[in-house]
C-alpha positions as CSV (number, residue, x, y, z in Angstrom):
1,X,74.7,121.8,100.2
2,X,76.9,122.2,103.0
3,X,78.6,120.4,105.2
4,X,82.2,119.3,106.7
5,X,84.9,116.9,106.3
6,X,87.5,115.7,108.9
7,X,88.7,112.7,107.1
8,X,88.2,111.4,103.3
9,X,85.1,110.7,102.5
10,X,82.2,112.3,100.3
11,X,79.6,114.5,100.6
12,X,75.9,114.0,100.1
13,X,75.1,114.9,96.7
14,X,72.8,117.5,95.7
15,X,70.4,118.3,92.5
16,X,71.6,121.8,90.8
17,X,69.7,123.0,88.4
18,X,71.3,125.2,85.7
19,X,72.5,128.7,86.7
20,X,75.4,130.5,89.4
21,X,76.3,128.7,92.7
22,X,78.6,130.1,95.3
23,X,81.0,127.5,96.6
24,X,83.0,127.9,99.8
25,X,85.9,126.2,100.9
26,X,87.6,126.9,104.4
27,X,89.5,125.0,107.1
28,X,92.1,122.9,105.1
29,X,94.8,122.0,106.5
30,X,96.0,119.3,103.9
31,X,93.3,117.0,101.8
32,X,92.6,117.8,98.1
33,X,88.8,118.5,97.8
34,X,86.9,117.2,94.4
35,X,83.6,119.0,93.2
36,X,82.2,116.4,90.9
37,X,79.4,115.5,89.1
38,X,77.4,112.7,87.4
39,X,76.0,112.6,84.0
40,X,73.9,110.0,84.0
41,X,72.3,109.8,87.7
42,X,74.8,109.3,89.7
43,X,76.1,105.9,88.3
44,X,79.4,107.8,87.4
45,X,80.9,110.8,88.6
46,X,83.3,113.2,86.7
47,X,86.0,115.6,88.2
48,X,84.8,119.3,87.2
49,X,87.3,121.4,89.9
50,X,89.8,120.2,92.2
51,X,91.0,122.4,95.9
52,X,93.9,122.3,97.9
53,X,93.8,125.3,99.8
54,X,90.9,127.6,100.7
55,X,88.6,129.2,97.9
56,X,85.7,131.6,97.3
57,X,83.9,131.5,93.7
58,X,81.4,131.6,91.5
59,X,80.2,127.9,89.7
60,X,78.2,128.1,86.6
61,X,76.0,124.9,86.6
62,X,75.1,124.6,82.6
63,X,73.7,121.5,80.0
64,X,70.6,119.4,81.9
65,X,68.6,120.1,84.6
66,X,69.0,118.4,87.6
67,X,72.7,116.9,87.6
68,X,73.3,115.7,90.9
69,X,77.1,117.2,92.5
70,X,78.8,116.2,95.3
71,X,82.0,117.0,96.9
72,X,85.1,114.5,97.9
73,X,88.0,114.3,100.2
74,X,91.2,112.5,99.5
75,X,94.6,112.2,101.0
76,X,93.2,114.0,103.9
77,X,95.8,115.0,106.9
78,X,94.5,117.8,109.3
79,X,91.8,120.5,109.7
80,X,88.3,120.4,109.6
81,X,87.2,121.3,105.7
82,X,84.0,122.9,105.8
83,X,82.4,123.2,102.0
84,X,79.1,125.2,100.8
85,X,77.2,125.0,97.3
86,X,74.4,126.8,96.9
């Protein structure tokens, strides 16, 4: 999954199976960036790491397979946020 943000918003979501993702963060200028994901389909969606600045890291996707992830923008100000799961 990857993708860009230049105001709030959301990301498409994405099916990850269990296992180790990088993510990639660059570009912020000011925003805080959500990686979430849903339980139960995508009905709900659940806060599992929250950005404010740049980052490089490993995720460890664990429990069911297939949970669906996504990634949100809020109080966005400047910058193109670029973001990368995979």
């Amino acid at each position: 999954m990857n993708g860009s943000f230049s105001s709030n918003g959301i990301s498409p979501e994405q099916i990850f199976s269990p296992g180790e993702y990088n993510l990639s963060l660059s570009g912020f200028g000011t925003g805080t960036v959500s990686l979430e994901r849903s339980l139960d389909g995508g009905s709900n969606w659940v806060q599992i790491e929250i950005f404010t600045e740049n980052a490089e890291k490993i995720l460890t996707v664990g429990g069911q397979n297939g949970l669906p992830h996504r990634f949100r923008i809020t109080g966005y100000g400047s910058g193109t946020i670029r973001y990368f799961l995979g």
